[in-house]
GUFI-620828 format. One record per residue (C-alpha): residue in three letters; x, z, y. Coordinates in steps of 0.1 Angstrom, whole numbers, plus 5000, padded with zeros to 4 digits. Last residue first. Layout:
! residues N
ALAXZY;...
//
This chain:
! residues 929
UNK447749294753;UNK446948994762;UNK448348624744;UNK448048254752;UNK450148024729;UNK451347674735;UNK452947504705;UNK456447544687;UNK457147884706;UNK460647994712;UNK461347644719;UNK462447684758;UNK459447444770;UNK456747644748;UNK458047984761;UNK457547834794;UNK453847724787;UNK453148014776;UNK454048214806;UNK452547964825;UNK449148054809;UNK449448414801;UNK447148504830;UNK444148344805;UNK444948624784;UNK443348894807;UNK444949184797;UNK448649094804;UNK450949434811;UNK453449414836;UNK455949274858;UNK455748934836;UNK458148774812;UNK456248974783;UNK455549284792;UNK455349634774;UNK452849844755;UNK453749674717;UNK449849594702;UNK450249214710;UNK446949024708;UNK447548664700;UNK445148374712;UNK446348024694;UNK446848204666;UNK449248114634;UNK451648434646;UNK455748404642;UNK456048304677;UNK453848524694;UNK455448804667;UNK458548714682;UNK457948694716;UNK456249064710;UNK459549194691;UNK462049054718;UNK459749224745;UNK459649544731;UNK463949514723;UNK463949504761;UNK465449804769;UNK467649914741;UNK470949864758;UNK469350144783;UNK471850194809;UNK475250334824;UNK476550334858;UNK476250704865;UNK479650734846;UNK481050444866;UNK479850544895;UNK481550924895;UNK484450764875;UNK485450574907;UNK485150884931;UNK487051084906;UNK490050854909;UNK489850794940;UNK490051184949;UNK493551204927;UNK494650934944;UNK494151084979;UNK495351404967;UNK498951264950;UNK499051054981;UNK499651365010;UNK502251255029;UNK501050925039;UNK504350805052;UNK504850535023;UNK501450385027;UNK500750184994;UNK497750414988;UNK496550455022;UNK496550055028;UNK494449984994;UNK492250295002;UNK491350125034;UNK490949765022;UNK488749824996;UNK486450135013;UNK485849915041;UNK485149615016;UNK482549804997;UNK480849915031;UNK480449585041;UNK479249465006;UNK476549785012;UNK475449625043;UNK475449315033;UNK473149435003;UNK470949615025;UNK467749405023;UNK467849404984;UNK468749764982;UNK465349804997;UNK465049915034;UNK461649735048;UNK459950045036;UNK456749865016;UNK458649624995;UNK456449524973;UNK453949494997;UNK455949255018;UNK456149295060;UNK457849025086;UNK461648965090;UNK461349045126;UNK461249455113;UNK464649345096;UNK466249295132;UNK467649685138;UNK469149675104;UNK471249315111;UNK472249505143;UNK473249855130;UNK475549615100;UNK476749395130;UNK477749735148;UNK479249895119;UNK480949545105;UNK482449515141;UNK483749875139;UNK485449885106;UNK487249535114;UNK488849685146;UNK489850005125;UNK491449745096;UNK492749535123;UNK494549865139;UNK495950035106;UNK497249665097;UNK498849605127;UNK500749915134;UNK499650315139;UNK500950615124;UNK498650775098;UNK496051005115;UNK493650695122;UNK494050595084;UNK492650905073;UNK490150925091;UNK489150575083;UNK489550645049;UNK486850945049;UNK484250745071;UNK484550485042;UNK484050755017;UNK481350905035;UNK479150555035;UNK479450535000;UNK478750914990;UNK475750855011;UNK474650504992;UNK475250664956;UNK474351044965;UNK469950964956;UNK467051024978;UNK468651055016;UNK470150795025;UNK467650465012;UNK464450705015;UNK465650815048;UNK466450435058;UNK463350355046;UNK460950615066;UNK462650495099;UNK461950125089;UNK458450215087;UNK458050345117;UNK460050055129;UNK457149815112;UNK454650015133;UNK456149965162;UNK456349555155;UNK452849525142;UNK451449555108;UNK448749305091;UNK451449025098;UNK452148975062;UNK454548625058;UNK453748485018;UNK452748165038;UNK456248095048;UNK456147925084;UNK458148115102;UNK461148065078;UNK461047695096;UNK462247875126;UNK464948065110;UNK466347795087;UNK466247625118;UNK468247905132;UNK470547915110;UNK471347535108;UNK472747575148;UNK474547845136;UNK476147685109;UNK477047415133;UNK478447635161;UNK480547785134;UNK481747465122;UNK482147345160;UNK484047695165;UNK487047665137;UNK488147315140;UNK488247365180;UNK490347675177;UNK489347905200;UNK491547865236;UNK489247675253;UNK486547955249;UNK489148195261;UNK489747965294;UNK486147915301;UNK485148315296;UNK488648395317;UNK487048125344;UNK483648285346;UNK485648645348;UNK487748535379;UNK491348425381;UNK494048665381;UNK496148615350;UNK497348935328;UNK493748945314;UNK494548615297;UNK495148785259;UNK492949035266;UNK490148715275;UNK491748565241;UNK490048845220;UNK486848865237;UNK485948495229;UNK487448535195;UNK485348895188;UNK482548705205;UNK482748375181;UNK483148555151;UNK479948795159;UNK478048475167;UNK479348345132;UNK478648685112;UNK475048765129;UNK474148405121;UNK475148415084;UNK473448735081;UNK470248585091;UNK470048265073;UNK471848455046;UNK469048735037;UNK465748535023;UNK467548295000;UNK469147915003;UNK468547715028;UNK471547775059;UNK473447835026;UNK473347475012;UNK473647345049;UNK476747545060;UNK478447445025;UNK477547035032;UNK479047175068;UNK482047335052;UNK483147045024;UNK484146805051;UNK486547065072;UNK487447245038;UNK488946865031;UNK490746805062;UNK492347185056;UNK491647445076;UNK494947565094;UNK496847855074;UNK497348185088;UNK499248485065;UNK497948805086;UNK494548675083;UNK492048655110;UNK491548335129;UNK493048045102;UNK493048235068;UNK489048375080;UNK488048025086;UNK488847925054;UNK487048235039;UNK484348215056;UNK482547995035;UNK483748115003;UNK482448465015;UNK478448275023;UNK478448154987;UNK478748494972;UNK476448614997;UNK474048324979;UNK474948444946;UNK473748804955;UNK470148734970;UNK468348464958;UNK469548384926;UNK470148724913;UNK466248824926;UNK465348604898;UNK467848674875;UNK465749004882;UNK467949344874;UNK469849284908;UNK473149264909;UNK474649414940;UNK472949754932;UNK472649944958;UNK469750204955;UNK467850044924;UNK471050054911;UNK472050384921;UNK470150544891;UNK471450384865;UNK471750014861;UNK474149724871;UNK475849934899;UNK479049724911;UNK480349964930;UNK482850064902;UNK484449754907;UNK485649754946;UNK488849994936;UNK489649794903;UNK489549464921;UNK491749624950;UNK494249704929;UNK494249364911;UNK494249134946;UNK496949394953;UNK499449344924;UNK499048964922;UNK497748804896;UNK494148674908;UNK496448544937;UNK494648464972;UNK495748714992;UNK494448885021;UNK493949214993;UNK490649295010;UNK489748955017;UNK490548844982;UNK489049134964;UNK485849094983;UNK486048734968;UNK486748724933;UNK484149084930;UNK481548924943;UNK482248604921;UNK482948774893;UNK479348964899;UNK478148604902;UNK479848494869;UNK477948824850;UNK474148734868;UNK474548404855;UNK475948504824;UNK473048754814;UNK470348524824;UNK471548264803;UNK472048474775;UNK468348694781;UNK467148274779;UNK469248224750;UNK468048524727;UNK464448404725;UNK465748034716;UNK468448144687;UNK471848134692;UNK474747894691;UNK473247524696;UNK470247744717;UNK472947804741;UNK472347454757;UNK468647504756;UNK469147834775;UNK471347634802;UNK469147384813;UNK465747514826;UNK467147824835;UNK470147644853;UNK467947404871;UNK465247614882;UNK467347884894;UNK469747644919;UNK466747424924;UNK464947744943;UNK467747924961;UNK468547564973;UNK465047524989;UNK464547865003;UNK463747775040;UNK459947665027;UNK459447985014;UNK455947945001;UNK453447645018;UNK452547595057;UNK452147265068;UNK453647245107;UNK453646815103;UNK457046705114;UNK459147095109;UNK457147175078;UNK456746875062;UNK460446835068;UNK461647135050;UNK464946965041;UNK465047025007;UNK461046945004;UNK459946834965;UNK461347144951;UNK459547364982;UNK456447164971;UNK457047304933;UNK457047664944;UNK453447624954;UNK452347494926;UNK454047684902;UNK457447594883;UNK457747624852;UNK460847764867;UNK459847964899;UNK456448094882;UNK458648154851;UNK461048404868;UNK459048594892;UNK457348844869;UNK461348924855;UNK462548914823;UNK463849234803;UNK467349364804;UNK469449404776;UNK471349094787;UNK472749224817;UNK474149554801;UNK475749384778;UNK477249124806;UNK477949454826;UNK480049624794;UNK482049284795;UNK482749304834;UNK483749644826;UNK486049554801;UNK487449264820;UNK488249514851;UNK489549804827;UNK491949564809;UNK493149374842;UNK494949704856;UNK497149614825;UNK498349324854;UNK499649674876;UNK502949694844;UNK504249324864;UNK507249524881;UNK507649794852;UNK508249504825;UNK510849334850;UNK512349694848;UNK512449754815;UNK514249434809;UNK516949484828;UNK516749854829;UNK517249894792;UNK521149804792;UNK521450014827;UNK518750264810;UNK521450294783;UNK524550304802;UNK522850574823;UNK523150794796;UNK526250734794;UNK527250794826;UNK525251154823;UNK527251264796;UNK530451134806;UNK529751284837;UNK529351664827;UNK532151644797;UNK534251534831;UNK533151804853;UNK533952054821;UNK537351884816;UNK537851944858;UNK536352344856;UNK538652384822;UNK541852244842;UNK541052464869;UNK540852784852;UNK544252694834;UNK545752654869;UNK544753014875;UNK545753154906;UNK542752964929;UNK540453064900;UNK540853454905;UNK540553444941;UNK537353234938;UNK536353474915;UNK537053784935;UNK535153634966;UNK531953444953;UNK531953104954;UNK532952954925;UNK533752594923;UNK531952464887;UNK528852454908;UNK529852154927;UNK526251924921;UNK524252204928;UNK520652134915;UNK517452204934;UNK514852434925;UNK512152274916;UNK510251954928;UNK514151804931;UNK516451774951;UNK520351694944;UNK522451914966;UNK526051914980;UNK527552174988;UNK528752395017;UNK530552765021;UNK532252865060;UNK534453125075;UNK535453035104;UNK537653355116;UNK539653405148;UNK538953785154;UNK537453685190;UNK535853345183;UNK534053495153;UNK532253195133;UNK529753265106;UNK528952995078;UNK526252735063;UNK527052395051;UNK524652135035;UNK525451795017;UNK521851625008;UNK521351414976;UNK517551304974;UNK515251274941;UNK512651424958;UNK512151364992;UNK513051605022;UNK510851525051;UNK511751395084;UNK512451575112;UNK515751705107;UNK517151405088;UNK516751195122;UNK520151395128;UNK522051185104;UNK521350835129;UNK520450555110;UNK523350325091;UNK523250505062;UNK526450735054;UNK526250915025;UNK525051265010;UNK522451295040;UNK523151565059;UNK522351955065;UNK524752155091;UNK525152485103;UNK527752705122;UNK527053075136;UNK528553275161;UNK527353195194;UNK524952865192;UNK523653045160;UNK522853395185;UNK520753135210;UNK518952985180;UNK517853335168;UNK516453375204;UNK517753655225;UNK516354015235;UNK515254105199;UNK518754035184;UNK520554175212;UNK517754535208;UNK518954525173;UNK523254525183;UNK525454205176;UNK528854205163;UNK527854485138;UNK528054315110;UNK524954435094;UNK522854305125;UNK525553955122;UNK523953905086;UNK520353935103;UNK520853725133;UNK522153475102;UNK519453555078;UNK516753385106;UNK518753095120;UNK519452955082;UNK515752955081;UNK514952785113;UNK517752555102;UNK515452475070;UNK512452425093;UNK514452185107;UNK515251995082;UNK511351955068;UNK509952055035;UNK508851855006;UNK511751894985;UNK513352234987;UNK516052445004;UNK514252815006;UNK516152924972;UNK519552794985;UNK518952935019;UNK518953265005;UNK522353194984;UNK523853075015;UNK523053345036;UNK524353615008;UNK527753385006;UNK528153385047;UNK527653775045;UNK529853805017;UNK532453625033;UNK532053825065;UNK532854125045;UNK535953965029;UNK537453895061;UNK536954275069;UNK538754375037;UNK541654145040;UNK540653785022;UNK543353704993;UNK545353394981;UNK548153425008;UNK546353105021;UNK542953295027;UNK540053065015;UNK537152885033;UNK535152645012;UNK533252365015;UNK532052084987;UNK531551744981;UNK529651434974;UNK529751064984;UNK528650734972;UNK530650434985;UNK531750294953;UNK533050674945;UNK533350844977;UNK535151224977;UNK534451534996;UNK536651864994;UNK535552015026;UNK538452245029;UNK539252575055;UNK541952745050;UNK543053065069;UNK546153165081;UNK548153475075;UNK550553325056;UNK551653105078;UNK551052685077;UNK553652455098;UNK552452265125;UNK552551855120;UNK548751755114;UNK547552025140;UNK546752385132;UNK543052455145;UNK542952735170;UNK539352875175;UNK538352935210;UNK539652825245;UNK541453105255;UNK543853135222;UNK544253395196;UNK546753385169;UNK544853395136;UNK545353015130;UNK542652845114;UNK544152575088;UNK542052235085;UNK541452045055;UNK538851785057;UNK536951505031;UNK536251165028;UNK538851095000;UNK538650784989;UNK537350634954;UNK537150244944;UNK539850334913;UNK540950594907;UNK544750674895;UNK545450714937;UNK542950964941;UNK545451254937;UNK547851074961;UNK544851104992;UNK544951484984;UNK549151514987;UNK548551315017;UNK546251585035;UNK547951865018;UNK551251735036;UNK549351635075;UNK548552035069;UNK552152125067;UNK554452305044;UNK556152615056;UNK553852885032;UNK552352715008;UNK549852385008;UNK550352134981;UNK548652294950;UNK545352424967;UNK544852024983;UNK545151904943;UNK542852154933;UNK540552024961;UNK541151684953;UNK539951744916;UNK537451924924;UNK536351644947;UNK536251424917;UNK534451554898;UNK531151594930;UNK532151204936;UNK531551114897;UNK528051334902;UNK527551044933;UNK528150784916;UNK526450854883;UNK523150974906;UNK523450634923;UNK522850434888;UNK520250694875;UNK518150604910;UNK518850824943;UNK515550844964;UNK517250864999;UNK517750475000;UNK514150385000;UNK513650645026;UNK516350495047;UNK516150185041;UNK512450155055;UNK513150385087;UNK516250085091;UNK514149805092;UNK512849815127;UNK509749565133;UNK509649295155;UNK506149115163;UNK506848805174;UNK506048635202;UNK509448645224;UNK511248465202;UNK514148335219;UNK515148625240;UNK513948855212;UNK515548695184;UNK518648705209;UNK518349025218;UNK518149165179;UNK521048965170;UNK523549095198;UNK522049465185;UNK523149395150;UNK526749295159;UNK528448935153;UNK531749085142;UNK535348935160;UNK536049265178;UNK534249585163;UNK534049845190;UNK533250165178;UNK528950245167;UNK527050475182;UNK523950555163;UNK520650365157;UNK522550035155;UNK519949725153;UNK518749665114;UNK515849385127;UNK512449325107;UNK510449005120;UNK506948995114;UNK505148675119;UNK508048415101;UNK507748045101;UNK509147985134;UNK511948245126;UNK513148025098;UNK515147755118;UNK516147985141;UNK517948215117;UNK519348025102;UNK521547845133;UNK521548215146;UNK523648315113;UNK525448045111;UNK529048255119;UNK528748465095;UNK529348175070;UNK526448075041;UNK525348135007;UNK522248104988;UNK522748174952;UNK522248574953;UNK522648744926;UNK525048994940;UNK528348964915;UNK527648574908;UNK527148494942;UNK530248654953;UNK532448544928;UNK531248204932;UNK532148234970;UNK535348374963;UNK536148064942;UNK534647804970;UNK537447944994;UNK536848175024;UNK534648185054;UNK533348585059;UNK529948635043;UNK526048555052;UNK524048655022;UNK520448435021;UNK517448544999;UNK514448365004;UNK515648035009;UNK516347874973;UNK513048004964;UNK511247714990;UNK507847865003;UNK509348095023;UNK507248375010;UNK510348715005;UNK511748625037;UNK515148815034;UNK518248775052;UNK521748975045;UNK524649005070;UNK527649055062;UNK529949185093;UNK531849405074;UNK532349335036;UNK531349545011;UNK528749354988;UNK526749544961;UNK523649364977;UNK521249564987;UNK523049884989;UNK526049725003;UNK524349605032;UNK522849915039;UNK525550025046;UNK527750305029;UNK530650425047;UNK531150755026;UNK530651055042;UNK531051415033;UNK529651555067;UNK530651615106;UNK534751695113;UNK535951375100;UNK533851145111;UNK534150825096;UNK535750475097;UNK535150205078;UNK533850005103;UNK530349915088;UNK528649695108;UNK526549535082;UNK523649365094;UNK520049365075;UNK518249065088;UNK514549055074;UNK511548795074;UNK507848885074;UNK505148685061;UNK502848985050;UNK504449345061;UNK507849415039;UNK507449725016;UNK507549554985;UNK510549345001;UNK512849625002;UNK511449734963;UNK512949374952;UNK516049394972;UNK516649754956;UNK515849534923;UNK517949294923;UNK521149524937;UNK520649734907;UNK520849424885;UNK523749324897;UNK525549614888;UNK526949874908;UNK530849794913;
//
């Protein structure tokens, strides 16, 4: 029995691969009974693999978020007493148990809080099984009674997980190679001349007796030489062997359901005549060709292509077909003739064996192949098999101790002292590798919960950047903009006094950005506050760059918080893809370099940090309730309390900052389209007229979600109107000449430095990736999301020119302006690398992670700055400090919480005031340089 800890954690890497509130029936409909004449099968289910159960009809259910933990993993067994019960629970680890038989009663109880719904129906004929609740009477009745759901088929995902062998399978199945030898020496020993087949047959099962859990799922059939009409002639059970026949053995054993073997054809008088031998050779020369073609990575049928090949030319040098025959006909048509072939899984699963041909190989797979030449005519079948471990190498026969070559094979048939040494040597073989699985068994436990939670050490390279950015941050120097806002000026002081803009909408007075309100008391508060409240732990000059550095480090967070959230479409700082996609998002961050003053999401200005990147910051919280109701895969109703908070939210963002009153109203109308468009598919099957679809489909959004959005909108625009009024507007250019100039910046923006362009091609990158990947929800919503952000991002572009004109910002374009672009961009590239690198059938991950890499280095090596910077400025606040004049000149060439140089000290007023107010000075002190 495989321990319980093996079970665990298939179950755990199951639900890894589970879509977002899924559930999962995996049926066992095992019978038991296998075909003789196809592969080395064991009667494996899937069943058993998850659980270490083997009982037919159990059924296993799985719905890995149920928000009780009692009800995520449910066995359904046969009724017996409360002892087996305990026994069961105990030996799978699973505490919730219940009867076959309430298996629908479950199951509709948790359906309704499922979205995905992952079904094991048959994939291969399957006997009657009276008395057994079957798979496919399951899947029809989910689908009778829950029509909505999106069902999913489970066994693709068992299959490749179950392919990759782990230590614990490899013991089973190299303890099912042993003991095949041992059947097949047993099988060798029974049959001579007058005995029967039905005797080597039970003489094989007695063998296994001593062993326990292990059954014999080989063959032994005798070819007769006599010829018949119909083909080969295969002694039955009762005939009596001659010494002229020919034996042919797949010695296959199961050990606790995992299965290995081998084939071979022998001559029962213990030696091949000379022609006999010649095919042998042949088959052995095929089989040793195929052996160094047979890899991981390549597809099954591209192996029987192979086998196809050396077989037309084994049967050229054998004379049973001519050159021009081999020309005239397809290789497959001379296989269907003479040849025999097969390649199969090393145990039963419960998909079809032949899907093996068309998927490809993996490593770490056990496979059972058989290759061999079949003469109708001269009665001969002469065929060699083994099974096969793969691996990025050659791969490793797991019956190698069997020879295969003629004289050999001869030679260790007549030698019981031969086979004793090839059984000890098996044994030496598995005791080895048993215990060496002991020790990762003993280590697994807690190994393995170690492994599972190994993606939090992702954490150390997000803090440490974050801490590399809060030292970039507060080597920076102060902004012009910052004291006029804080002291504050005039004019920035009636915007304080004005939340609502009132004078502006009652009386049309026109001051500066009078839709700004909150952008404004937001800065002035904190700089006014929080340097004093540093000053207990550093010294004045040092608190402001402090408070400016930890602003503009919380709002990165922030950023960061939040695209990782909708990326991930979880909540959980913890979990494994909220981390991933942290890390992937990160290196976009550009605090300096180059690329900063390109798209940079932090802006060098605390200034410019206020009004521009904590205010998108503030915009993703506010979608993000609406986005768990409308658009994630896990929906959740807004809450009463997100339904009070969101308009007070709606208000403080509808005035804050040049950018949101815009990009907040391209987002909600854009919301409200994709939703209107949205439920007009859904209706298109009804045949009413497109005035009543647009009715119906607005009646269908929910209500919660469109009166806020109606709301924000609403505040948007008078945000927009009132916008009008700023006096700082420049109309000295009109609107053509303003799309000249946005022409110009969108050059300048793509075409001066790599960091915007190399952005832009990595999304198109991923999305061409993701479109050649086979298609399901999350491939489709992360293609629909790509183009609605493209179009609103063209849109938002195409309005800046209505934004008005400002000298310092002569292109329109300015990383500034295309911050929600470049967030856009930063999610695409999130959630489409985080799909492509947990997709299982992206064949080519190795390369794709290789290239992230590289791409993240690339910013984070051009991310780096001058920790230096402002040491000019410390010195001259300083020596202003430190000086007994009222006037100081300052001989240092750099500025002093301005954008340049002062040389009129009268324009040091406010500035001195503001040093005055944050104690660096003790009195007011002009200065000039």
């Amino acid at each position: 029995m495989l321990s319980t800890t093996f079970a665990i954690q298939n179950r755990q890497r199951f639900a890894d691969e589970l879509l977002p509130e899924s559930i999962a029936l995996v049926v066992d409909n095992s019978t038991g009974v296998s075909d003789p004449d196809t592969t080395p099968c064991g009667n494996q289910s899937d069943v058993y693999w998850l659980t270490g159960l083997q009982q037919a009809g159990a059924c296993l259910l799985l719905f890995p978020e149920h928000p009780d933990k009692a009800l995520r993993e449910i066995l359904f067994v046969r009724q017996s007493d409360e002892a087996a019960v305990a026994d069961i629970a105990r030996s799978t680890g699973i505490a919730t148990i219940y009867w076959q038989t309430e298996v629908l009663r479950v199951l509709g109880k948790m359906l309704p809080l499922a979205t995905h719904v992952y079904l094991t129906a048959s994939e291969q004929p399957q006997p009657e099984t009276p008395n057994l609740l079957e798979a496919n009477d399951i899947a029809r009745w989910c689908q009778h009674n829950f029509p909505l759901h999106n069902y999913q088929r489970a066994s693709p995902l068992l299959t490749r997980l179950r392919q990759q062998k782990t230590p614990a399978e490899l013991v089973m199945v190299r303890r099912a190679a042993h003991l095949s030898v041992v059947g097949f020496t047993e099988a060798i020993r029974s049959l001579r001349a007058g005995s029967t087949v039905a005797e080597g047959r039970a003489a094989i099962q007695a063998a296994y007796l001593p062993y326990e859990q292990v059954n014999w799922v080989g063959h032994l059939q005798v070819v007769a030489p006599e010829e018949v009409a119909s083909g080969l002639r295969y002694r039955d059970g009762h005939a009596r062997c001659q010494q002229a026949d020919t034996i042919l053995i797949t010695a296959a054993a199961s050990c606790q359901e995992y299965s290995a073997g081998f084939t071979r054809s022998i001559a029962f008088n213990g030696s091949f005549t000379p022609h006999q031998q010649e095919v042998y050779r042949a088959v052995l020369q095929i089989q040793r060709e195929l052996l160094l073609f047979i890899r991981a990575g390549r597809y099954g049928y591209t192996i029987q292509e192979q086998y196809q090949k050396l077989l037309v030319a084994a049967l050229v040098r054998l004379k049973k077909i001519t050159e021009e025959e081999a020309q005239q006909h397809s290789a497959a048509y001379h296989a269907q003739r003479y040849g025999h072939y097969k390649l199969t899984e090393g145990e039963c699963s419960d998909t079809d064996a032949t899907q093996l041909q068309y998927r490809e190989l993996p490593t770490k797979a056990v496979v059972f192949y058989e290759v061999g030449i079949c003469i109708v005519d001269e009665q001969l079948d002469i065929r060699i098999g083994d099974s096969l471990l793969l691996t990025k190498g050659p791969v490793e026969l797991l019956t190698e101790t069997v020879p295969t070559e003629t004289k050999k094979l001869e030679k260790w048939l007549g030698s019981p002292t031969l086979q004793k040494q090839t059984i000890a040597t098996d044994q030496n073989k598995l005791a080895s590798s048993s215990a060496e699985n002991g020790v990762l068994q003993k280590a697994g436990g807690v190994i393995g919960k170690l492994w599972q939670y190994a993606y939090v050490l992702l954490c150390i390279p997000l803090l440490l950047d974050l801490g590399y950015s809060y030292v970039q941050h507060i080597n920076v120097p102060h902004d012009g903009d910052m004291v006029a806002l804080i002291l504050p000026r005039y004019w920035n002081s009636i915007v304080l006094e004005n939340p609502l803009a009132l004078k502006v909408l009652l009386h049309g007075e026109r001051y500066s950005n009078p839709n700004r309100y909150f952008a404004h008391q937001a800065l002035y508060t904190y700089m006014r506050n929080m340097p004093l409240i540093l000053q207990h732990f550093v010294d004045a000059i040092y608190s402001v760059y402090m408070a400016s550095a930890i602003a503009k480090t919380l709002f990165q967070a922030l950023l960061i918080v939040m695209l990782s959230y909708y990326i991930s479409d979880r909540a959980s700082v913890y979990g494994k893809y909220f981390i991933v996609a942290a890390v992937i998002i990160t290196p976009f961050f550009q605090t300096a370099g180059i690329y900063n003053g390109q798209m940079g999401i932090i802006d060098r200005s605390i200034t410019y940090t206020f009004f521009y990147s904590f205010p998108l910051g503030l915009l993703l919280i506010y979608f993000m309730p609406i986005y768990k109701q409308v658009f994630s895969m896990r929906k959740e109703k807004i809450s009463v309390l997100w339904h009070l908070f969101l308009p007070v939210l709606a208000l403080v963002l509808a005035l804050n900052g040049p950018l949101i009153p815009a990009v907040a109203g391209l987002m909600s109308i854009g919301i409200i389209t994709y939703l209107v468009r949205h439920h007009i598919q859904m209706n298109s099957y009804m045949t009413i007229s497109v005035k009543d679809r647009v009715k119906l489909a607005y009646r269908d959004i929910p209500k919660g979600v469109l009166w806020q959005i109606v709301f924000f909108i609403f505040l948007c625009i008078y945000s927009l109107y009132i916008g009008t009024f700023n006096v700082e507007n420049v109309n000295e250019f009109g609107l053509k000449e303003l799309y000249k100039k946005l022409i110009e910046g969108l050059w300048y923006e793509l075409g001066q430095y790599a960091g915007f362009p190399l952005l832009v091609l990595s999304v198109i990158i991923n999305l061409i990736i993701i479109n050649q990947l086979p298609q399901n929800d999350r491939t489709r919503r992360i293609i629909t999301a790509a183009k609605w952000l493209l179009v609103l991002s063209v849109v938002y572009i195409a309005l800046l020119p209505f934004g008005g004109y400002r000298t310092y910002r002569p292109y329109l374009l300015r990383r500034d302006t295309v911050m929600p672009v470049t967030l856009c961009l930063m999610y695409l590239v999130g959630v489409s690398s985080l799909y492509i690198i947990y997709c299982k059938k992206f064949l080519h991950i190795r390369f794709y992670i290789s290239y992230l890499f590289l791409l993240i280095a690339f910013y984070s090596v051009n991310d780096i700055s001058n920790l230096k910077e402002n040491n000019c400025e410390v010195d001259a606040q300083r020596i202003i400090a430190k000086s007994p004049d009222k006037i100081v000149h300052l001989e240092q060439n750099c500025s002093v919480m301005d954008w340049g140089t002062i040389t009129d000290y009268k324009r040091s007023e406010e500035q001195s005031k503001m040093m005055k107010f944050w104690n660096i000075t003790k009195e007011e002190k002009l200065y000039y340089h």
